[in-house]
Backbone as a printed PyTorch tensor [residue, N CA C, xyz], in Angstrom:
tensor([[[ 51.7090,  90.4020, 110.7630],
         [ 50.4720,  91.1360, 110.5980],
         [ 50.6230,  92.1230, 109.4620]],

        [[ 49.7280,  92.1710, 108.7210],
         [ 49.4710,  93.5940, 107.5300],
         [ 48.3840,  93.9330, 108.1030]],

        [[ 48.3290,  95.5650, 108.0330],
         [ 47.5060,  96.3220, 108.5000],
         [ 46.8390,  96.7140, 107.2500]],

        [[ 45.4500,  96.3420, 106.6900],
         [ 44.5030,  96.3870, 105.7800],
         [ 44.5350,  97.6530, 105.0290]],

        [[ 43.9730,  98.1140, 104.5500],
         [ 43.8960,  99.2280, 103.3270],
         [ 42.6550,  99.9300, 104.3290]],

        [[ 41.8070,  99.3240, 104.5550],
         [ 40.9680,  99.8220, 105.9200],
         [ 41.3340, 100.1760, 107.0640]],

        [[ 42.3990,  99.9470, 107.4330],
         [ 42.7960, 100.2940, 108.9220],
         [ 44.2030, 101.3990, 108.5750]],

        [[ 44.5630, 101.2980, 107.2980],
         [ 45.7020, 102.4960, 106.9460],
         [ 44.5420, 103.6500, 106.9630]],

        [[ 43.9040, 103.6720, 106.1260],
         [ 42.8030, 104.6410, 105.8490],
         [ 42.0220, 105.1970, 106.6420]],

        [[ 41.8040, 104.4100, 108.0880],
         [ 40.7600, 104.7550, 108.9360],
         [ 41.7480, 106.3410, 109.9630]],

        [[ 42.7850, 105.1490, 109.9900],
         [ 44.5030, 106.1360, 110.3470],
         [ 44.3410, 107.2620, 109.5850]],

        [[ 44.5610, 107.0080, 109.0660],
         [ 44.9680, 108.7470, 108.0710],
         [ 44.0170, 109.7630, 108.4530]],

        [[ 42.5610, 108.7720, 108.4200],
         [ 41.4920, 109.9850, 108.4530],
         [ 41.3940, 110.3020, 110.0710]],

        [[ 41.1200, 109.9750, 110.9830],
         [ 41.6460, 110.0770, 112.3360],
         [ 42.5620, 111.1770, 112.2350]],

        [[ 43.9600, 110.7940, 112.4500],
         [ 45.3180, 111.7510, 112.5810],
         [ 45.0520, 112.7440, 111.6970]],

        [[ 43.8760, 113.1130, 110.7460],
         [ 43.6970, 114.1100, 109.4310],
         [ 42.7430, 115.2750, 110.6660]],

        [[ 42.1160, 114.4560, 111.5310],
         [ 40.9900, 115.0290, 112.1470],
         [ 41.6340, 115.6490, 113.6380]],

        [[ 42.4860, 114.7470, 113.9860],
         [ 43.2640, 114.9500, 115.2510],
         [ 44.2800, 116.1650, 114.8590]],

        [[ 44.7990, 116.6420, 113.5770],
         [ 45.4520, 117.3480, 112.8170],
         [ 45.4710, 119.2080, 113.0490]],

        [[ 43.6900, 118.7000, 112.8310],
         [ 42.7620, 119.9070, 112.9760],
         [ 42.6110, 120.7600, 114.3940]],

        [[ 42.9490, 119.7540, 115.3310],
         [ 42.9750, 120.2120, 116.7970],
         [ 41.4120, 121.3230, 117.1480]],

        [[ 40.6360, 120.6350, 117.0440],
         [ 39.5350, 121.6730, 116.9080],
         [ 37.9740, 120.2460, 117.2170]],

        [[ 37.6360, 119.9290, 118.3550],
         [ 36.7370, 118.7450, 118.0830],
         [ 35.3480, 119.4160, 118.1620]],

        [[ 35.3010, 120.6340, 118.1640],
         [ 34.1210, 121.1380, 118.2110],
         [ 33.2150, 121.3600, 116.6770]],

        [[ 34.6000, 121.8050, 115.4750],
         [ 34.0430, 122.0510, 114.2840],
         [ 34.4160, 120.7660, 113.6310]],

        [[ 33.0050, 120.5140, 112.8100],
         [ 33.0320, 119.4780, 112.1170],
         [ 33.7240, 119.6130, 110.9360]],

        [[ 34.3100, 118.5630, 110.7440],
         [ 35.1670, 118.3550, 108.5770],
         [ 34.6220, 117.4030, 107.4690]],

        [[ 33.7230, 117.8550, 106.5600],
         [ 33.0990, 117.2650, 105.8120],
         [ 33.6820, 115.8060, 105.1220]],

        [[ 33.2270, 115.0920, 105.2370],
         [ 33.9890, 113.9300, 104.5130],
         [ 34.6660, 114.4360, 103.1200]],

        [[ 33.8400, 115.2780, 102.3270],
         [ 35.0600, 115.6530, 100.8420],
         [ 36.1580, 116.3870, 101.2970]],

        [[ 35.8840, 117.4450, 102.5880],
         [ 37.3690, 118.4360, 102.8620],
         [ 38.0730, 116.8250, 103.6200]],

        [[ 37.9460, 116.1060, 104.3330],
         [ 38.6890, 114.7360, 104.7790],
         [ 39.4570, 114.1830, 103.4260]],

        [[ 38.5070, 113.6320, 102.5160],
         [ 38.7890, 113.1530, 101.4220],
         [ 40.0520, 114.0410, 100.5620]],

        [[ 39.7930, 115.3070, 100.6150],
         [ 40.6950, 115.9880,  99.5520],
         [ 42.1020, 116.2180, 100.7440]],

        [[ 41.8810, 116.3160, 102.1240],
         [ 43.3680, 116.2200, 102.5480],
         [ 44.1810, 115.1200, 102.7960]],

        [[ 43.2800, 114.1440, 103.0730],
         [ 43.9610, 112.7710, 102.9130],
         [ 44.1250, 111.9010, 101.7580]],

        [[ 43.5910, 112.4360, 100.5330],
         [ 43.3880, 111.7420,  99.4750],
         [ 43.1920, 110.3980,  99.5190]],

        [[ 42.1880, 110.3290, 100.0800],
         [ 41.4660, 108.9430,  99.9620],
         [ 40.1210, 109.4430,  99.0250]],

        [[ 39.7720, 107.8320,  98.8710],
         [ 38.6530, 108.2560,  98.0100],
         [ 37.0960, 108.2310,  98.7880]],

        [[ 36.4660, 109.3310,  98.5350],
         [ 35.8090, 109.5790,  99.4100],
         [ 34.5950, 108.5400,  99.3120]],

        [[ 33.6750, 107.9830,  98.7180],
         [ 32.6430, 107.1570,  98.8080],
         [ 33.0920, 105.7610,  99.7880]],

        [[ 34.3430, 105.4030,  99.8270],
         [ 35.4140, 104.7260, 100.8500],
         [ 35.3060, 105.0910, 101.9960]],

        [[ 36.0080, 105.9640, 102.2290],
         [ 36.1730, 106.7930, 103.2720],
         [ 35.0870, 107.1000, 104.0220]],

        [[ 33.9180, 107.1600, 103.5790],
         [ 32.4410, 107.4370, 103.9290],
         [ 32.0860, 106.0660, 104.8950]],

        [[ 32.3750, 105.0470, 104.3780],
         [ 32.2000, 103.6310, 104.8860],
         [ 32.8750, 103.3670, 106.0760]],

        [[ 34.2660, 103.9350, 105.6570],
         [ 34.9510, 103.9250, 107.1790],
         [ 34.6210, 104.3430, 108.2200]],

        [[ 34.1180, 105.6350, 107.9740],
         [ 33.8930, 106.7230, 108.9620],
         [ 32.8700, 105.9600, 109.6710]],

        [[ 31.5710, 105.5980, 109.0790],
         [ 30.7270, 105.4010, 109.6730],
         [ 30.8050, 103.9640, 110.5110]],

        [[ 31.5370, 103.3390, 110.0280],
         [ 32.6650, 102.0090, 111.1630],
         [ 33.1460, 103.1410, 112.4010]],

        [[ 34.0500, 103.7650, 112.2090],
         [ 34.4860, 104.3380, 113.2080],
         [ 33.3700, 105.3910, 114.5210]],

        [[ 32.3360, 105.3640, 113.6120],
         [ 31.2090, 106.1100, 114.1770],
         [ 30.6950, 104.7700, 115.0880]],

        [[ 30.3280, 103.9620, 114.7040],
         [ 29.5550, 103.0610, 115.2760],
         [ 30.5940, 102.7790, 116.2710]],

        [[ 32.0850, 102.3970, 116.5750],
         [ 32.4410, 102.0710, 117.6000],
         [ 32.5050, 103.3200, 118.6830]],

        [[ 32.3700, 104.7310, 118.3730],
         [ 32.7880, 105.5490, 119.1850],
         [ 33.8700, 106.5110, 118.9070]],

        [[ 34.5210, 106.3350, 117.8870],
         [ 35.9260, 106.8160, 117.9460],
         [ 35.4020, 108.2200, 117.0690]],

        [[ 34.9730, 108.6520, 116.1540],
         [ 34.0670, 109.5940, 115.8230],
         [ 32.5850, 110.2460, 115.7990]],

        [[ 32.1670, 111.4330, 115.7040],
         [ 30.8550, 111.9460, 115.9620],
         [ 30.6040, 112.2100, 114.6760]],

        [[ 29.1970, 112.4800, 114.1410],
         [ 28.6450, 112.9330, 113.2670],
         [ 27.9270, 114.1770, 113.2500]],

        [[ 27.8440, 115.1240, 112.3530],
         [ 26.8480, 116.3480, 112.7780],
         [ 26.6940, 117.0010, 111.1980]],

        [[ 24.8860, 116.4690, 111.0930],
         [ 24.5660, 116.6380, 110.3370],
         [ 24.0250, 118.0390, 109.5890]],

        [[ 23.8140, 118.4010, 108.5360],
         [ 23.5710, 119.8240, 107.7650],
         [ 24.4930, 120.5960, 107.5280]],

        [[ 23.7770, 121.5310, 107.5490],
         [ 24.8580, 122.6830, 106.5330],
         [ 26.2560, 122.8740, 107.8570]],

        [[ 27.4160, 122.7590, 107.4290],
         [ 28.4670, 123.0110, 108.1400],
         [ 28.7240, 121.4650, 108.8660]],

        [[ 27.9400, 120.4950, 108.6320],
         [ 28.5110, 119.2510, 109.4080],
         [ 29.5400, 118.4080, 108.9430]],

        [[ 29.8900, 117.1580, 109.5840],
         [ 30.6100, 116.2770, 108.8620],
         [ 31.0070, 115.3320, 110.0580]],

        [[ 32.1220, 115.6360, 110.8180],
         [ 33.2070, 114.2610, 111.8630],
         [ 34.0180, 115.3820, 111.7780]],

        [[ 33.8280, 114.5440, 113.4980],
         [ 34.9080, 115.1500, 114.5200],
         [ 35.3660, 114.0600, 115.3470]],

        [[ 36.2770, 114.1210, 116.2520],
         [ 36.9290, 113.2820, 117.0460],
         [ 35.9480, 112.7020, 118.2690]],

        [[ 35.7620, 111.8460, 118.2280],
         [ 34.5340, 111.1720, 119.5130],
         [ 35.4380, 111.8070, 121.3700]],

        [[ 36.7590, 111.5290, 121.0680],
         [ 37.6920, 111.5390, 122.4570],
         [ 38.6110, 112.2870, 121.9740]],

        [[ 39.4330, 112.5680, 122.6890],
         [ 40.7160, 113.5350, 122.8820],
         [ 41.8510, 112.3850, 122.0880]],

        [[ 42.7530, 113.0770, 121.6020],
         [ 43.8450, 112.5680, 120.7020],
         [ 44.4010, 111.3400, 121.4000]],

        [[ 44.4990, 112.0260, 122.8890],
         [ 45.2940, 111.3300, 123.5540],
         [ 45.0020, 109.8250, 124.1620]],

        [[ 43.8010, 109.7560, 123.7190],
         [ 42.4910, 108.8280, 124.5670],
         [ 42.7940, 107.6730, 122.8850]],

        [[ 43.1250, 107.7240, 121.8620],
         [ 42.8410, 107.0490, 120.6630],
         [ 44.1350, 106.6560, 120.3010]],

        [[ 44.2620, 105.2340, 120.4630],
         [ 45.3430, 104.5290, 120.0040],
         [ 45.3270, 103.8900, 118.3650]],

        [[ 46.1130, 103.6670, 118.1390],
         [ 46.4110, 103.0570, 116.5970],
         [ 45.7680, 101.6140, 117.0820]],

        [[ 45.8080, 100.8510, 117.9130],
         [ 45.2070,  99.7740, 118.1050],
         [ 43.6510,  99.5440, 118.3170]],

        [[ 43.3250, 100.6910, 119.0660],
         [ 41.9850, 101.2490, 118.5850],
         [ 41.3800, 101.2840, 117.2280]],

        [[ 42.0450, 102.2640, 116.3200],
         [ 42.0590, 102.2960, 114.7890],
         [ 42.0000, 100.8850, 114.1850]],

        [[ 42.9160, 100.6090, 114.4950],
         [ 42.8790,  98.6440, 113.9250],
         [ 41.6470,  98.0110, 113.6910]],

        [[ 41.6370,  98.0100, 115.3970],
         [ 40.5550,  96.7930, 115.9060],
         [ 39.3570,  97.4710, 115.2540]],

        [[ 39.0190,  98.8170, 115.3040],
         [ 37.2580,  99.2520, 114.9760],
         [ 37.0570,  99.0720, 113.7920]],

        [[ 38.1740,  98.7240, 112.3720],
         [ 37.7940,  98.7000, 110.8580],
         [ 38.1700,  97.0270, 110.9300]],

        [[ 39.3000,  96.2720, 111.4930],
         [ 39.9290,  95.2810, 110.8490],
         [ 39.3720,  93.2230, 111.9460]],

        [[ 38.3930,  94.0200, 112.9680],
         [ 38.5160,  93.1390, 114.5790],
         [ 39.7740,  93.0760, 115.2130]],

        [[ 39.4890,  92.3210, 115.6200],
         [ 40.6910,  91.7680, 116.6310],
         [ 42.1280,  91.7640, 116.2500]],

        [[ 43.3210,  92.4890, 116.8880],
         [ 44.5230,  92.4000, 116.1030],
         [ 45.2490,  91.1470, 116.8940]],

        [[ 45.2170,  89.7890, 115.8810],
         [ 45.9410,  88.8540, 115.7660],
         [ 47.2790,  88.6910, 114.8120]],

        [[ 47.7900,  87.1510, 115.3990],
         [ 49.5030,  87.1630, 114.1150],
         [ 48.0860,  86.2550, 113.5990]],

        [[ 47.4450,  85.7040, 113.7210],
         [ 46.3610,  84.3610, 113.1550],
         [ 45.2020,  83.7180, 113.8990]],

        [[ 44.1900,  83.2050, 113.1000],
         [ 43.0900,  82.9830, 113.4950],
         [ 43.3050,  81.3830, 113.9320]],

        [[ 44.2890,  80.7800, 114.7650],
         [ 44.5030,  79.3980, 115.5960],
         [ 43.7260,  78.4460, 116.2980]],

        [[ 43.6110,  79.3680, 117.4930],
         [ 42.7720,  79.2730, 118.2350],
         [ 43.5890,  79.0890, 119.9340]],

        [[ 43.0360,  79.0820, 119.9760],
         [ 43.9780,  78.6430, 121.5950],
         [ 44.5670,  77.7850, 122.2510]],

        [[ 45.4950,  77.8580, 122.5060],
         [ 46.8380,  76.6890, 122.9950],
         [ 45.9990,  75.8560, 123.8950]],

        [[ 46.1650,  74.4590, 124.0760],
         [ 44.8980,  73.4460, 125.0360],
         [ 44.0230,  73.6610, 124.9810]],

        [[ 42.9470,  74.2000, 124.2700],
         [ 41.5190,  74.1760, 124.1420],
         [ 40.7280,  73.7090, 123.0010]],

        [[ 39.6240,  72.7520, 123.2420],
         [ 39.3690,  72.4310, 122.0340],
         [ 39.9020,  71.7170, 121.1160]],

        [[ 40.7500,  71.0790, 121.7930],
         [ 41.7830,  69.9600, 120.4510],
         [ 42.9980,  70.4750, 119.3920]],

        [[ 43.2930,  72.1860, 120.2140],
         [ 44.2040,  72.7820, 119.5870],
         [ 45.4270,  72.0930, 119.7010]],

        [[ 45.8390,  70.8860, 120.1950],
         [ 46.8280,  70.6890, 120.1400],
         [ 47.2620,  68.9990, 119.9570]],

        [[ 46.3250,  68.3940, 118.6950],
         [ 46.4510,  67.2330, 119.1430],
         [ 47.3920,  66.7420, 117.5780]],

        [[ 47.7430,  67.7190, 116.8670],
         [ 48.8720,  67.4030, 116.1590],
         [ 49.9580,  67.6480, 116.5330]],

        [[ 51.3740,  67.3470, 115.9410],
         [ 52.7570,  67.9950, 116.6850],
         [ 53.4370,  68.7610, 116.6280]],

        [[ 53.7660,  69.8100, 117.4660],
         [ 54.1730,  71.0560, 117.1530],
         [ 52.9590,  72.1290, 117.6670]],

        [[ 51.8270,  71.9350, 117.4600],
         [ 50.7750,  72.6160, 117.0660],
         [ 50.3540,  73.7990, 118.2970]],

        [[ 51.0540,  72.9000, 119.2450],
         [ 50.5910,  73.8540, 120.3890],
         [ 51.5290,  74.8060, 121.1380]],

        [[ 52.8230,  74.4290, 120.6680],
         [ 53.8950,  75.2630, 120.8390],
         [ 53.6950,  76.8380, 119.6220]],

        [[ 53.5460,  76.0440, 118.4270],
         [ 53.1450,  77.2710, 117.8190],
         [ 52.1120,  78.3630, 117.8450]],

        [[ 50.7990,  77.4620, 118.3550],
         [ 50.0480,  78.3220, 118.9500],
         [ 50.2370,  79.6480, 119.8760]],

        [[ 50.9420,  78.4430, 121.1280],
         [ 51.1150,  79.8570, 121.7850],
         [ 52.1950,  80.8570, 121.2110]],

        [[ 53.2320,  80.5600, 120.3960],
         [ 54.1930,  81.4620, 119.8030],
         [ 53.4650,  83.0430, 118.9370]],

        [[ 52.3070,  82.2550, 118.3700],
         [ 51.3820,  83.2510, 117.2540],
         [ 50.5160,  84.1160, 118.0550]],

        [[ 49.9360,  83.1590, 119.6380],
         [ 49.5150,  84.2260, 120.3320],
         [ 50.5130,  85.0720, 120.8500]],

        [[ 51.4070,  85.0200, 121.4650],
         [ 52.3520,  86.0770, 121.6910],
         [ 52.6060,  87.1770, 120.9370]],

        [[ 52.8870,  86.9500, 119.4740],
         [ 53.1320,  87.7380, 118.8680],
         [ 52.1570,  88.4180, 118.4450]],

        [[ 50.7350,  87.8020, 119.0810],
         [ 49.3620,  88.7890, 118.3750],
         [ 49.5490,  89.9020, 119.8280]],

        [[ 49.8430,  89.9200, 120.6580],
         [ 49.7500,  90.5830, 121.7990],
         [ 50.6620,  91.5270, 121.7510]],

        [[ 52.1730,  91.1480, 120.9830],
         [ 53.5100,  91.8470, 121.2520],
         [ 52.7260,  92.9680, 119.8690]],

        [[ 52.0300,  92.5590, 119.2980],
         [ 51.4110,  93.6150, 118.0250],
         [ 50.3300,  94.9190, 118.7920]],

        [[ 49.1600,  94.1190, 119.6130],
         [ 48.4960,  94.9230, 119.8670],
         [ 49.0020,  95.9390, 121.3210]],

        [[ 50.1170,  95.3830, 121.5870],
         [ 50.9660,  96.3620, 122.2750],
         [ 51.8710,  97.1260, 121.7800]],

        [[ 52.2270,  97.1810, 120.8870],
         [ 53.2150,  97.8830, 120.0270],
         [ 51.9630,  98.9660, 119.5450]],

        [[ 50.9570,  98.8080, 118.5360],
         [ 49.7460,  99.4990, 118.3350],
         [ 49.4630, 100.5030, 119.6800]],

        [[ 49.0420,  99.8150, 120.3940],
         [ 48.5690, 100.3130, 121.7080],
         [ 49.4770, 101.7130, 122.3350]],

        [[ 50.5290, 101.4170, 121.8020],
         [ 52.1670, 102.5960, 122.2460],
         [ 51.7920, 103.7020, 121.5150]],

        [[ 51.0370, 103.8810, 120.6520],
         [ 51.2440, 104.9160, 119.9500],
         [ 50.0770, 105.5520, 119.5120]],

        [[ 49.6200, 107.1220, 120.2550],
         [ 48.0820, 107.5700, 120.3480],
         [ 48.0170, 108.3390, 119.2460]],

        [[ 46.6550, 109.0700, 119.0430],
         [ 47.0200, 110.3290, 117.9010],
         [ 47.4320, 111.2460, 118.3640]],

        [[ 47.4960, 111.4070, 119.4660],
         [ 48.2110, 113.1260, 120.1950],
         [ 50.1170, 112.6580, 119.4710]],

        [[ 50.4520, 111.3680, 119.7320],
         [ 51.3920, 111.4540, 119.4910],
         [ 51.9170, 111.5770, 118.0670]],

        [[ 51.3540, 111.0980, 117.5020],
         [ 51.4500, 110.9030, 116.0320],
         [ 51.4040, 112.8980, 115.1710]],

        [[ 50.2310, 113.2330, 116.1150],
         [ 50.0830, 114.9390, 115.7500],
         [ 51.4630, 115.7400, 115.8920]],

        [[ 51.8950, 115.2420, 117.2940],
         [ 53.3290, 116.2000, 117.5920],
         [ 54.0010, 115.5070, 116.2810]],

        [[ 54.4430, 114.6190, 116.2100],
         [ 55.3380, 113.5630, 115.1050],
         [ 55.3620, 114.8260, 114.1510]],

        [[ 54.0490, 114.3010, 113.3930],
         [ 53.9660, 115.4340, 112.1310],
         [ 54.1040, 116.6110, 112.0940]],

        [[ 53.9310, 116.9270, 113.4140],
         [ 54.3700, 118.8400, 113.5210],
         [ 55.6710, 118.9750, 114.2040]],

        [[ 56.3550, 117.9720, 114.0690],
         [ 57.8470, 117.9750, 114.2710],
         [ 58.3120, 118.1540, 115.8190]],

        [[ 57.4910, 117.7020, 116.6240],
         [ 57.4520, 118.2640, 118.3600],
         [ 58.4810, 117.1950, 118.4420]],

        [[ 57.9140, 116.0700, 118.3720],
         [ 58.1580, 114.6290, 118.9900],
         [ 58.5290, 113.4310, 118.2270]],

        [[ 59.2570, 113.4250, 118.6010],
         [ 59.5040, 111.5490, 118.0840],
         [ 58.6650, 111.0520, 118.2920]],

        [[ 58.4290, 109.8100, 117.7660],
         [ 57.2620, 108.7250, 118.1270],
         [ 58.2600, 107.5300, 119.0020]],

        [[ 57.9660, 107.2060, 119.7920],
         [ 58.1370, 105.9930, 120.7190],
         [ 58.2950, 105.2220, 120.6420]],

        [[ 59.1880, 104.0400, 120.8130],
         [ 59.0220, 102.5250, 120.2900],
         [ 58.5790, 101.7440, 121.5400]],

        [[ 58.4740, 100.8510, 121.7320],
         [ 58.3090,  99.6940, 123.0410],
         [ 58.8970,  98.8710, 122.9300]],

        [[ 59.6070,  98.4540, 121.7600],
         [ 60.9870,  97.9040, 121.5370],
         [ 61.6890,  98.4140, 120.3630]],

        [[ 63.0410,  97.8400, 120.5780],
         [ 64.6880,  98.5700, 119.7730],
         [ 64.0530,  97.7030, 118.3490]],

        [[ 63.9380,  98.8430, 117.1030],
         [ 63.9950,  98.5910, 115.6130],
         [ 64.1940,  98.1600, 115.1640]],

        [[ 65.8810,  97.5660, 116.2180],
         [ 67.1420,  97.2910, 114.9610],
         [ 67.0330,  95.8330, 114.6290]],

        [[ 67.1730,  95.6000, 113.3830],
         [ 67.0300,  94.2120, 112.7570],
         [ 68.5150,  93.5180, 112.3770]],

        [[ 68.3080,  92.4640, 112.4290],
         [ 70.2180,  91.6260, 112.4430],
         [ 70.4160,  91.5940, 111.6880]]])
């Protein structure tokens, strides 16, 4: 899996907002833009993705902008994913025995292998909220794994 330029970005601005610890005052998309350095006419697009699923509020006029829809702790990175990128898959297959997914050879063993690993993703995602990610950056906390790093 690569995680899109949309779903890094949607991240940043989130954990930028979760940062703030404050869901009552709104942060203008340019003060967003200038701390996350994204580019803001972008960023504008996102937001309003992330608005439409829930994960942010809007509040318009003088002093408005986005705030956090839920509590840090309530918003997973898999959340983030899925609301800019859909569904977090390893691939678009289809499903092991259904539909004729498997009437070449191999095809259905791999299937289910790619679904697994779309699941072992959106659980790995799923491990890690913005409350946690906030301590991370303010040096509280480690971040968590759900499995060991280490590569052979």
């Amino acid at each position: 899996m690569r995680v899109s330029t949309r779903g890094d970005y949607a991240s940043r601005a989130l954990l930028s907002l979760a940062l703030r610890d404050n869901r009552s005052t709104p942060v203008s998309v340019r003060d967003l833009a200038e701390r996350t350095g994204l580019p803001q006419p972008y960023l504008e697009q996102i937001l309003l993705t992330l608005k439409s699923v829930g994960l942010v509020q809007s509040k318009r006029g003088v002093g408005g902008g986005y705030v956090l829809a839920r509590s840090a702790e309530s918003i997973t990175l898999a959340d983030v994913v899925a609301a800019v990128d859909g569904p977090i898959v390893a691939g678009d297959f289809g499903e092991p025995h259904a539909d004729g997914a498997c009437d070449h050879e191999g095809q259905c063993v791999l299937r289910a292998v790619w679904g697994d690993v779309g699941a072992h993703m959106r659980e790995h995602l799923a491990s890690f909220t913005l409350a946690d990610m906030v301590d991370q950056a303010r040096g509280n906390a480690p971040l968590r794994r759900t499995h060991s790093a280490a590569m052979p």
